[in-house]
N, C-alpha and C positions, 0 to 999 in steps of 0.2 A: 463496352466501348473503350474505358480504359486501357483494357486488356491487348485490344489491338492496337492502339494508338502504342503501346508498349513496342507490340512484335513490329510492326512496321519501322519505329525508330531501331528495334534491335536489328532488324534487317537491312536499313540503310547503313546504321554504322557498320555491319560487316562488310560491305558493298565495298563502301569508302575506304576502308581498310584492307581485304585485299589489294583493290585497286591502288595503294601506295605499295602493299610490299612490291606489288607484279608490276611498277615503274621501277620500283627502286633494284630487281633482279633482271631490267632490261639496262640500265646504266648500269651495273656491274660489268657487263658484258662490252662498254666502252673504256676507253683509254684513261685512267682518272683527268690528266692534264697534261695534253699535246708538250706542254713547256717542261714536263719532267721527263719525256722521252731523250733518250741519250741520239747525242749529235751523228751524224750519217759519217762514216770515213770510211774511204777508200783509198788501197794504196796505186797510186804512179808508177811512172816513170822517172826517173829524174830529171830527162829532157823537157818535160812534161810542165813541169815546174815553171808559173812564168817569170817569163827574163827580170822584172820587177824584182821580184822575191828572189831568186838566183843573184843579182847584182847586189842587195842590199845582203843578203848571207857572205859573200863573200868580201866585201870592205867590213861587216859585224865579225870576222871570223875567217882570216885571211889563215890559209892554207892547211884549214879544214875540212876533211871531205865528208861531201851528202852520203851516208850508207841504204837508205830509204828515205820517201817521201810517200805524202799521205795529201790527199784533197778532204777535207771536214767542213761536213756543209752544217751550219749552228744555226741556230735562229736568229744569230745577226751578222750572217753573212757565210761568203767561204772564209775558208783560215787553209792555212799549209802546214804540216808538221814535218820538220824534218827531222831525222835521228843522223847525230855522229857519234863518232868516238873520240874524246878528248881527257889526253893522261890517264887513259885505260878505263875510262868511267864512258859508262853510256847515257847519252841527253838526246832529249826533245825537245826543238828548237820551234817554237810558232810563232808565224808572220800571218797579219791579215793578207788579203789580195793585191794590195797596194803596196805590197814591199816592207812594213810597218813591223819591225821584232816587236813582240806583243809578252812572250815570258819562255822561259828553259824551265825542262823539266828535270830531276834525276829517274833515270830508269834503274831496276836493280833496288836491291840493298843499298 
């Protein structure tokens, strides 16, 4: 009686036991965390760009020109990246949707 009382228990915990590896190699198979996936960008037009964000670049950055623009959709929100050229160095300029210069980047070296 022992005896079986043994195999029975040694057969549930194997049971149990696959049954967590065979969850845990169906969640490998998803995204670990939606919030570490990198933000969605796509590039524009520059016309494209709204007049918000074009007006507020231009009084930020008087007679700079837009070389590319980018829509980046983030988790908290859209944002807008612009790329110019200023004294031979290449930046990234980003503005929330609302017109809002939010930080420059350097691109390059």
């Amino acid at each position: 009686m022992k005896k079986l009382i043994a195999k029975s228990l040694l057969l549930v915990a194997m049971f149990v036991f696959a049954g967590t590896i065979s969850m845990k190699a169906q969640d490998s198979n998803q995204p670990a965390n939606t919030e570490l996936q990198q933000d969605q960008q796509e590039q524009i037009a520059i016309k494209d760009v709204p007049k918000v964000v074009q007006d507020s670049f231009k009084k930020d950055f008087e007679g700079i020109k837009i070389e590319k623009a980018y829509k980046v959709s983030a988790k908290e929100g859209i944002n807008y990246m612009l790329v110019v050229t200023y004294e031979n160095e290449k930046w990234s300029l980003k503005y929330d949707a609302n017109g809002k210069y939010l930080e420059k980047t350097k691109i390059g070296s």
